[in-house]
C-alpha positions in Angstrom: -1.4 2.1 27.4 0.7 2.6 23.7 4.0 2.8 24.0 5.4 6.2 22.2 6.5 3.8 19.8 3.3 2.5 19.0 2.0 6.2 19.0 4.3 7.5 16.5 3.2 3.9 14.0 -0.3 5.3 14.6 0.3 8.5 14.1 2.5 8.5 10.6 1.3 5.6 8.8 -2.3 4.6 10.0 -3.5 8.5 8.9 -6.3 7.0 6.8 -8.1 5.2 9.4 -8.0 7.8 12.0 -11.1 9.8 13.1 -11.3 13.4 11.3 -13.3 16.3 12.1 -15.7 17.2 9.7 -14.2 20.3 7.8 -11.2 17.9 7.5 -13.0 15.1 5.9 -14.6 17.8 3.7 -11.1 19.1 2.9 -10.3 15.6 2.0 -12.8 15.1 -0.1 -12.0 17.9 -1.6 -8.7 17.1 -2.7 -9.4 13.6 -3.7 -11.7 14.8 -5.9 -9.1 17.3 -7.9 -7.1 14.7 -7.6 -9.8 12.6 -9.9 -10.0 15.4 -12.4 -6.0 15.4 -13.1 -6.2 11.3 -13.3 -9.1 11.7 -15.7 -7.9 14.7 -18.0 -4.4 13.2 -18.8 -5.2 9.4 -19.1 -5.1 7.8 -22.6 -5.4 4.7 -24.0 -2.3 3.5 -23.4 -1.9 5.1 -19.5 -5.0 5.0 -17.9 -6.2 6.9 -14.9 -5.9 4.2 -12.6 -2.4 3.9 -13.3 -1.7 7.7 -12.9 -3.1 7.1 -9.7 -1.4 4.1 -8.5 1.9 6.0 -9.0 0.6 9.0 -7.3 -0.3 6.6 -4.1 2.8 4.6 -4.3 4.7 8.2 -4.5 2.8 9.2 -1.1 3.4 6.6 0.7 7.0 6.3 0.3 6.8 10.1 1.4 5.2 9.3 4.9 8.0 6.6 5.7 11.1 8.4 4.5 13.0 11.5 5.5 14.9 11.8 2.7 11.9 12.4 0.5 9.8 15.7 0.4 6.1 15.3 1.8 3.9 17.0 -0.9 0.8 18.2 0.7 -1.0 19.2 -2.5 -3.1 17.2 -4.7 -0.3 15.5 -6.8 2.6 13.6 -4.8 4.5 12.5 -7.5 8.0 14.0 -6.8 10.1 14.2 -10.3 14.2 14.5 -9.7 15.5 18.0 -11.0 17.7 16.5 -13.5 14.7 14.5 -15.0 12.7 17.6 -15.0 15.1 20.1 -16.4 18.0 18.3 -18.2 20.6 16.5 -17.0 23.2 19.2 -19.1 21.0 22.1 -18.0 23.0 24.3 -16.1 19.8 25.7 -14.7 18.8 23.7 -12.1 15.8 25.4 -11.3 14.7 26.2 -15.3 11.0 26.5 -15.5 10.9 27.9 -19.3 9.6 24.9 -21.5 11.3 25.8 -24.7 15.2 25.5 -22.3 13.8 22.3 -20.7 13.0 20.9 -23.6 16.7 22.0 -25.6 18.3 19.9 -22.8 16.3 17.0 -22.8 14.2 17.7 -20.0 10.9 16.4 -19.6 9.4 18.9 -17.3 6.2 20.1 -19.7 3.7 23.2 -18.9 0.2 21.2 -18.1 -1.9 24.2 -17.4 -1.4 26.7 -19.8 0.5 29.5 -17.8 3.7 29.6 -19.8 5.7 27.5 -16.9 7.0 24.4 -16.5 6.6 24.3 -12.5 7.7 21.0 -10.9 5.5 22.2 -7.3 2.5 22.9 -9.8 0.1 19.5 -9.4 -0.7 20.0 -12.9 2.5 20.0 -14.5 3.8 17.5 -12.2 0.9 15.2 -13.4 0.7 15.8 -17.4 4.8 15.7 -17.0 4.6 12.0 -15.7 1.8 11.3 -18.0 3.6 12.6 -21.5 6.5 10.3 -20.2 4.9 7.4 -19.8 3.0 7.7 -22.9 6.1 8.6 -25.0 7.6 5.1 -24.1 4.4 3.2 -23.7 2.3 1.1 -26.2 0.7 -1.7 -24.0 0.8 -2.4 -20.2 3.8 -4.2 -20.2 5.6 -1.9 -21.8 4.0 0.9 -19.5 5.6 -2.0 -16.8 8.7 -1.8 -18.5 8.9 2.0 -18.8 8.7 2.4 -15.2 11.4 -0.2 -14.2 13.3 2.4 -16.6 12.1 5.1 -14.3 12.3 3.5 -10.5 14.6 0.9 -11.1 13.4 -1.3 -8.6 10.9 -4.4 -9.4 9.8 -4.3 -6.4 8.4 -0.7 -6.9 6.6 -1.4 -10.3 4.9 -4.3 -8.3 3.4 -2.3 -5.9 2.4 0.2 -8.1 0.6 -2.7 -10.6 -0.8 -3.6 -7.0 -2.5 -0.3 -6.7 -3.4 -0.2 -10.5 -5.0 -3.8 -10.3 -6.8 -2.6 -6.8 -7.9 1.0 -8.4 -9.1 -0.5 -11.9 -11.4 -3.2 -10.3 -13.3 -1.1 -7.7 -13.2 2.2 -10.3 -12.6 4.4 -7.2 -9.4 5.9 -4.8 -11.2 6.4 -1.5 -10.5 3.0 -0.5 -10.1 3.8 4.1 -12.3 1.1 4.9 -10.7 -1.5 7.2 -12.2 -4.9 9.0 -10.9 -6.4 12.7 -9.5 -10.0 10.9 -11.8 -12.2 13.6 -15.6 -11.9 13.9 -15.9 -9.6 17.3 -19.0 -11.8 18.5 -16.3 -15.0 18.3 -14.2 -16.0 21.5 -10.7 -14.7 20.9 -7.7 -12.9 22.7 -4.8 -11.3 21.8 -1.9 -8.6 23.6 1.3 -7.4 22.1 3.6 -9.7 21.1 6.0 -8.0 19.0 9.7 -8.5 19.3 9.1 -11.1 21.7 11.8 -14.5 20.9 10.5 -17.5 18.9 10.9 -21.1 19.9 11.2 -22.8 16.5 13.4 -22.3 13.1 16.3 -20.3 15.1 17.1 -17.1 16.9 14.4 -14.7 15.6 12.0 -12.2 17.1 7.9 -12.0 16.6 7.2 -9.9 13.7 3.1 -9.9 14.7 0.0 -10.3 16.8 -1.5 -13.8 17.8 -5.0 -14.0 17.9 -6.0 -16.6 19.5 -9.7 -18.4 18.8 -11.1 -21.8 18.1 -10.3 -23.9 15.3 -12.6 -22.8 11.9 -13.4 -19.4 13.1 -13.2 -17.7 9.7 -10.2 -14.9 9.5 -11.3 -12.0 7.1 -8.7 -9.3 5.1 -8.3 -6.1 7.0 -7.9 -3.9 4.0 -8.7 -4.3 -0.3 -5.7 -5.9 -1.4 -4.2 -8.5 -4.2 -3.4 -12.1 -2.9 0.3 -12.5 -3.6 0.9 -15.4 -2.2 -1.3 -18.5 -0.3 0.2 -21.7 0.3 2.4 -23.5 2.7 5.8 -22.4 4.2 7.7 -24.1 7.3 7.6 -21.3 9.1 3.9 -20.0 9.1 2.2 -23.4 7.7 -1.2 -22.6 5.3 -0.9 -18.9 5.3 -2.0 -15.9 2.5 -0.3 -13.0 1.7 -2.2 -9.8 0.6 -0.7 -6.3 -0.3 -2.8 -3.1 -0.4 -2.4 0.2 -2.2 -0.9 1.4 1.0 2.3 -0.4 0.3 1.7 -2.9 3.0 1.7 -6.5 3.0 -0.5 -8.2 5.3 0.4 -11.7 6.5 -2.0 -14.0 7.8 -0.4 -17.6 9.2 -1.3 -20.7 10.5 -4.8 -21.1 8.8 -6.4 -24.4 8.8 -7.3 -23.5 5.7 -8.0 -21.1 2.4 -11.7 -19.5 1.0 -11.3 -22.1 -1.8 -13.7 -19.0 -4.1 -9.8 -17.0 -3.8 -6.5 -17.5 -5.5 -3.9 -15.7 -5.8 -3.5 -12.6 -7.9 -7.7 -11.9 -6.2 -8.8 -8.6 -5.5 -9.7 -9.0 -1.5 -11.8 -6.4 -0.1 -12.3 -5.9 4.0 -14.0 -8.2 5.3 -14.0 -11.2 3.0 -12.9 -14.6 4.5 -9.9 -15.7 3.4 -9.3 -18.7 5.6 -9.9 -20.1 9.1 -8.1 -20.3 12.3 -6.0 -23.3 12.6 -2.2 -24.3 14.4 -0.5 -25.4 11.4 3.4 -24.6 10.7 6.2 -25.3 12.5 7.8 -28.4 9.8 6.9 -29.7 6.7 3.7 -29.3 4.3 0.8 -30.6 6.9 2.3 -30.1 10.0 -0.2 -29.0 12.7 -1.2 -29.1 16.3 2.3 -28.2 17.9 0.8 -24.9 19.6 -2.7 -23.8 20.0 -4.5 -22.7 17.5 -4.4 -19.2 16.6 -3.9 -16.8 14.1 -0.6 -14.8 13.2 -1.0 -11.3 11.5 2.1 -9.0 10.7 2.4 -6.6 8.7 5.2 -5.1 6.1 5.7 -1.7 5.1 7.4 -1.1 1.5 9.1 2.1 1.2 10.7 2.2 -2.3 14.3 0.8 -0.6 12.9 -2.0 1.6 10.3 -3.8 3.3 10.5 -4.1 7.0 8.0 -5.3 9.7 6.2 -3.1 12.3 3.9 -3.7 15.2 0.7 -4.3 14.3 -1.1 -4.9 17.9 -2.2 -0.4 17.7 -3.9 -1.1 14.1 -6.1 -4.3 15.7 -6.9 -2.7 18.8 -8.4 0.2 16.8 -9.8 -1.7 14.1 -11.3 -4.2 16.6 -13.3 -0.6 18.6 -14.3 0.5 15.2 -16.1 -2.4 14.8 -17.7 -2.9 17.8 -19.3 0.3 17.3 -19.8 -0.3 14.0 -18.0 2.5 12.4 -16.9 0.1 9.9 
């Protein structure tokens, strides 16, 4: 039984993996695809589509994890401040004439053609963001640069290279797909764990789900994602670290050891082994054997501000059913 905690995690941020009727999958489709044509149309050599799109992702999921921030249900979720849009001297606030904007320094533009510069019209919102960028922009890392300039947060121009890197390799955005991270024909158990106290490396809580299996049984990515880290810490022994265009960072600990074909800064796609079971962690580089073996799998949730953990038991248990019945 899910606790309304777990409910409302399922609920607000695990929207692309639930079931959907099929005149919503058709309205998705839908929208993804005119979504396609805006990344396409104002793309250029220097700002390609996939990064467009990676700040468009990046802007939506910040939106379903913050109150403060406007959910745009149209094609385009970039949200662009007024000041930006219209002039920080503007005393129109809501000025949607280009030739004002543009007196004042505004960068609002008119994308369509209709005489406005409407910062709820996708179109303008998405050649607006696009003329920015490529005013200031003259190579990726300046492109990087630029949007330090415009988010001001690292952080937030990693995720969005995350996305970029993630969209550029597999040349598409409808990227659902997710994979239960133990084979489902293997011996294995897990329950919810989160929040429960830790025995080792001071007072802390669980920030995960233990799997536990048999030494070597492989342990696959749940989602297409860049390896950000794999390696050795104290806490979680040989462990990889991938984050996905859905601003989450998965955490997989206590492997016995790496896909030696991966490194990190790999595209991972669901499915793919990335290690095996094992009980390492708990002391120094090599430590092993002081718990059974098992794997650890949290997950982190970036929202522009922070990154905090969240339960990730719902997301297994419905990954895990999907694959049983091979709807994966």
């Amino acid at each position: 039984m899910l606790t309304l905690l777990q409910s409302f995690i399922l609920t607000v941020l695990c929207a692309p993996i639930m079931t959907v009727s099929t005149e919503e999958a058709q309205t998705q489709e839908a929208l993804v695809s005119e979504r396609m044509d805006y990344y396409i149309k104002y793309a250029s050599l220097d700002v390609p589509w996939f990064y467009l799109a990676a700040i468009d992702q990046y802007e939506r999921n910040i939106q379903q994890v913050r109150s403060d921030l406007p959910a745009k249900k149209g094609a385009i979720a970039i949200h662009i401040k007024e000041d930006f849009w219209v002039g920080e001297m503007n005393p129109e606030s809501d000025d949607q004439l280009p030739l004002t904007i543009a007196y004042f320094g505004g960068q609002g533009i008119d994308g369509n053609g209709d005489g406005i510069a409407n910062p709820s019209d996708p179109e303008d919102v998405i050649a607006t963001m696009a003329a920015y960028l490529e005013t200031h922009t003259f190579s990726e890392k300046s492109l990087q640069k630029t949007l330090l300039q415009y988010y001001g947060k690292e952080e937030t121009v990693n995720q969005i290279k995350t996305i970029a890197e993630i969209y550029a390799q597999i040349q598409t955005i409808t990227l659902d797909e997710r994979a239960f991270p133990l084979p489902v024909h293997q011996n294995y158990s897990y329950r919810g764990t989160w929040g429960m106290s830790r025995g080792w490396g001071g007072r802390r809580i669980h920030e995960g789900t233990d799997l536990f299996a048999s030494y070597g049984v492989p342990v696959k990515s749940t989602s297409y994602g860049v390896i950000e880290v794999m390696g050795w810490n104290d806490y979680g022994g040989w462990r990889v670290g991938i984050r996905d265009m859905h601003n989450t960072y998965h955490y997989y600990a206590h492997l016995s050891g790496f896909n030696k074909d991966y490194t990190e800064g790999d595209l991972v796609k669901p499915g793919e082994i990335i290690g095996y079971v094992g009980s390492s962690g708990y002391g120094k580089e090599g430590t092993s054997g002081k718990f059974p073996p098992h794997l650890h799998y949290g997950m982190y949730k970036y929202n522009g501000r922070t990154e905090w953990a969240f339960d990730p038991y719902p997301y297994l248990r419905q990954w895990e059913q999907q694959e049983k019945s091979g709807q994966n």
